[in-house]
N, C-alpha and C positions, 0 to 999 in steps of 0.2 A: 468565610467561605464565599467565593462568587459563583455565581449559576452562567453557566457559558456553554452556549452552542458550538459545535465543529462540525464541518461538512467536510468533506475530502469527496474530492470527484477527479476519479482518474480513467485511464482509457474506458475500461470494462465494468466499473461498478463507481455505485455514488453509494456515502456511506456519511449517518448520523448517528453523532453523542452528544445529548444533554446529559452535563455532570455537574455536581457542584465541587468545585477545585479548591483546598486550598494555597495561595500563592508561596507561602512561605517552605513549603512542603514537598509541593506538588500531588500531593494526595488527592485522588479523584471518589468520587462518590459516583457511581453511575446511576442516573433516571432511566435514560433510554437510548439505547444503541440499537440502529438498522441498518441493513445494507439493501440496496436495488441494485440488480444486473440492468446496465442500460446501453452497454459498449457503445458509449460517446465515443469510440476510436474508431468505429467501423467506415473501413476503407481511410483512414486518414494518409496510412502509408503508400498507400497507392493515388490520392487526388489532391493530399494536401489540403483538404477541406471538412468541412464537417457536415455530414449529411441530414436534411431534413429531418429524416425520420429518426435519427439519432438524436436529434437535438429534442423533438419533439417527446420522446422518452426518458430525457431528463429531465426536462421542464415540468414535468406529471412528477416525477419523481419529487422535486423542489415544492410543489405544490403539497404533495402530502408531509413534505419535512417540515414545511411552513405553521401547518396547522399545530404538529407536534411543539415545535416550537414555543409556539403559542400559547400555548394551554399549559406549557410547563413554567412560563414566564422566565425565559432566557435572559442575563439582562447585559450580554455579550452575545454577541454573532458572527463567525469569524468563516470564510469560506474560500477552500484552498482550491485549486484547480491544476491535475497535475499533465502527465507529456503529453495528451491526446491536444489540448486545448491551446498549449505550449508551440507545440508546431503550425495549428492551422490556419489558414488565411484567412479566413470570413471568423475569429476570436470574436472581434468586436460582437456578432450579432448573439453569439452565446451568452456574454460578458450583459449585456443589454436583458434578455432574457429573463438571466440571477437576478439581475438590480430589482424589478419589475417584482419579480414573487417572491423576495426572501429579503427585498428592503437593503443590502450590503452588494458592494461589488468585491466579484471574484478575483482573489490574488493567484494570478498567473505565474507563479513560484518556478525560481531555477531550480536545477535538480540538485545542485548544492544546499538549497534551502530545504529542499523536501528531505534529503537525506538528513540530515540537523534533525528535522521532526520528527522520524523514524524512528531516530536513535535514542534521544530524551523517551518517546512514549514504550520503545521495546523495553531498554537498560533500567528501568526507574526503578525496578522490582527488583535487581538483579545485581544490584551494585553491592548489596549487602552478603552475598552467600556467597558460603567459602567453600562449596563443593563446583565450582566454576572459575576458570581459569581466567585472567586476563593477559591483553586485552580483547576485548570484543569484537567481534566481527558481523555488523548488522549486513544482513541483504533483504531489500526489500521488493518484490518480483511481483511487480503489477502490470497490467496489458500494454503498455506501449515501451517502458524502461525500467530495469533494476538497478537501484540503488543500494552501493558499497559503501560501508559506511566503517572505521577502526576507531579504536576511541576504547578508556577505562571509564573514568566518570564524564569525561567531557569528549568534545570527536576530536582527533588528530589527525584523520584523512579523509575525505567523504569525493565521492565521484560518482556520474551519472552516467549509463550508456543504453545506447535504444536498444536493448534487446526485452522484449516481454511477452506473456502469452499470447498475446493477440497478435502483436506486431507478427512476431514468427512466426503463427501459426497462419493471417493474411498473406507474408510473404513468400513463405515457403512449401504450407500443404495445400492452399488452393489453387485446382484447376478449373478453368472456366465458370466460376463463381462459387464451385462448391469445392468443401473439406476433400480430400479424401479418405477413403474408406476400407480399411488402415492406409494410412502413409507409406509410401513404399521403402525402401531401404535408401535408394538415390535419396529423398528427399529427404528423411533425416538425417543423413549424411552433411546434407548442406545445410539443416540448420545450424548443427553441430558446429559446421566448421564456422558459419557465422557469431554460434553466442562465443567459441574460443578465443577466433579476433575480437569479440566485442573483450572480452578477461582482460585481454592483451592493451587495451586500453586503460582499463579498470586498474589493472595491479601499474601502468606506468604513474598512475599518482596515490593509491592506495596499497600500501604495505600488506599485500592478502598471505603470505608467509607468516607474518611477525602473530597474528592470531591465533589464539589459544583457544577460543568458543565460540560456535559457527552460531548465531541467532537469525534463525527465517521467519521472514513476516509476508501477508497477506496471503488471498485468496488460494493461490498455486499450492504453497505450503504446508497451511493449515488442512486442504482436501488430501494433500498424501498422506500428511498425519492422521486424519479420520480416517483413510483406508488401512495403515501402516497397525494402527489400536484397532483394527475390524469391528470399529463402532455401528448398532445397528440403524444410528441414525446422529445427527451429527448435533457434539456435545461441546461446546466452548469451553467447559469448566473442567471435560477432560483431555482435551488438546491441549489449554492452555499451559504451557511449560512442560511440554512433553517431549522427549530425548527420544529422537529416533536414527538408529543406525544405519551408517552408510547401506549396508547390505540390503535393508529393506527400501530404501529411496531408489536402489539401483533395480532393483526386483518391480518395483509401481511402476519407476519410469519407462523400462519393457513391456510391461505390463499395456498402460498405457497408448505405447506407441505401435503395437500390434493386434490392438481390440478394434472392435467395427463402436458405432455411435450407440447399437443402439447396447452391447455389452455394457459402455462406461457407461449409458443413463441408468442403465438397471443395477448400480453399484449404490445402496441405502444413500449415504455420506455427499451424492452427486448433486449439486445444485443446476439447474436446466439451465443454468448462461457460463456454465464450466465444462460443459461436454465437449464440445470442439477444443479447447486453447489447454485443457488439462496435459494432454501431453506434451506441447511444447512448453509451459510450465514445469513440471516435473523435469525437462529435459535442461533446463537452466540450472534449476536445484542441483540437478547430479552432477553437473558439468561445473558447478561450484564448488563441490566438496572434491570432487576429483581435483582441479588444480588447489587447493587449497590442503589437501592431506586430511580434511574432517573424517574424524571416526563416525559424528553421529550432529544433527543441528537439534539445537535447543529451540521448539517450537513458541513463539510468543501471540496470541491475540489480540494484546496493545500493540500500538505501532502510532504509523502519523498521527492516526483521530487522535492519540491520548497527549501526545506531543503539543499537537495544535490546541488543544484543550488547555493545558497545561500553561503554553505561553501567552493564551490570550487571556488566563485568570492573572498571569504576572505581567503583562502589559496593561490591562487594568487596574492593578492594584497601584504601578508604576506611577500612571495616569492623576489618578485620584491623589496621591501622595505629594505629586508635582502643584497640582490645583490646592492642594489644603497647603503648601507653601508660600504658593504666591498670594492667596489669601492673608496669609499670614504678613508677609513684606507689603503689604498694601493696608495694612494697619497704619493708624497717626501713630508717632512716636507717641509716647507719655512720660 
């Protein structure tokens, strides 16, 4: 077993796993799993930049990852950074930032790659049961892009497009700096018609037809699922692989998209950095199963972390195997 850190910091939340992994396996042990609301994304669609005060809320965030870290004696550290950090100009001063409080610099991952980790961390559990169809259909719907991902045991199509809660909800329900309060009809209209051309990219290199089992991960997915179970407060271990039917993904995403802020904050299940972007979240979802013909998505709470987790115990063990070789060939003959 190696003991290995994963961060994942993507637009809207920064999130940590210490597990100890086996490599051979991939079998995870969880010590500690967290997430912070920090939306490193905020405004990025709009300035191309990464704002202060954004950075500055992650950097606090890294600081308390660090100490966890620590104390748990990680003896891997691996830290992914996904589309918010991917597009901005001033990267470097972020990238500088990680180095400084977490000792690793931040891998700035394509969304090919991020989708690969998605897929490993969703599917790991799910390769073995025979009451789900293949192949899989991972989507992974984080603030700035969701990630398509088809694939049985291994990916066969993976594809990245900028549509995410944040982005959408940045680009299309804010006027003059705020939400609005509900979204009018015009303007879901147009995000719609934005995340359907974003599909239309999606399905040109990912087979979204040929899928048998819709699997959703992260933040957007899991909150419809806690409202979808009328959980009175939000349960990891009963989301986790929980089958929810199209009818009621279409029911939240209304839902949703015709509530005032402060209805959705008074919703148990609501996390306070989900109340703005849950609808255009929710609105992804639906608009995925609809072109996809999904009866119902298979809700997963592993995803990238467990991924990233995963391949940094097997590039470790890789590591170490490589080094006790050449040890080995740097022997005298006898």
């Amino acid at each position: 077993m190696t003991r290995v850190a994963a961060v994942d910091c993507g637009t809207n939340s920064i999130r940590l796993l210490v597990a100890d992994c086996d490599p051979a396996t991939g079998e995870l042990t969880e010590l500690d799993r967290r997430m912070t609301v920090v939306r490193l994304g905020q405004g990025v669609d709009r300035t191309g930049r990464l704002a202060p005060e954004a950075l500055e809320r992650t950097f606090a965030a890294c600081r308390e990852y660090a100490a966890v870290i620590k104390e748990l004696g990680a003896e891997r550290v691996r830290f992914v950074a996904t589309s918010a950090s991917r597009d901005a100009e001033n990267r470097d001063e972020f990238v500088r930032g990680v180095l400084d409080l977490l000792g690793v610099e931040p891998e700035v991952i394509s969304g090919d790659q991020e989708a690969e980790f998605s897929f490993t961390g969703a599917t790991r559990e799910l390769t073995g049961r025979t009451d789900l169809e293949r192949p899989f259909l991972v989507v992974d719907i984080g603030g700035g892009s969701t990630e398509f991902v088809v694939g049985e045991e291994h990916v066969s199509a993976a594809r990245s497009v900028d549509v995410g809660c944040v982005r959408m909800t940045e680009r299309h329900l804010v006027v003059d700096g705020e939400v609005t309060d509900p979204p009018t009809a015009a303007q879901v209209a147009a995000m719609r018609a934005d995340i359907e051309a974003a599909l239309d990219l999606a399905a040109g290199t990912v087979p979204l037809e040929r899928a048998r089992t819709l699997v959703g991960l992260a933040g957007s997915v899991t909150t419809v699922a806690a409202i979808a179970l009328d959980l009175p407060a939000y349960d990891s271990a009963a989301i986790h692989h929980a089958r929810i039917p199209y009818e009621r993904v279409r029911e939240i995403s209304e839902r949703m998209l015709t509530s005032t802020h402060a209805e959705r904050a008074a919703i148990p299940v609501m996390h306070p950095g989900r109340v703005d972007v849950i609808g255009a979240g929710a609105l992804v979802l639906l608009a995925i199963m609809e072109r996809t013909g999904a009866r119902e998505v298979v809700v997963s709470e592993h995803d990238i972390l467990d991924g990233i987790a995963i391949k940094t115990a097997q590039e470790a063990q890789e590591a170490q195997e490589a080094e006790a070789a050449k040890r080995r060939s740097d022997l005298p003959n006898r």
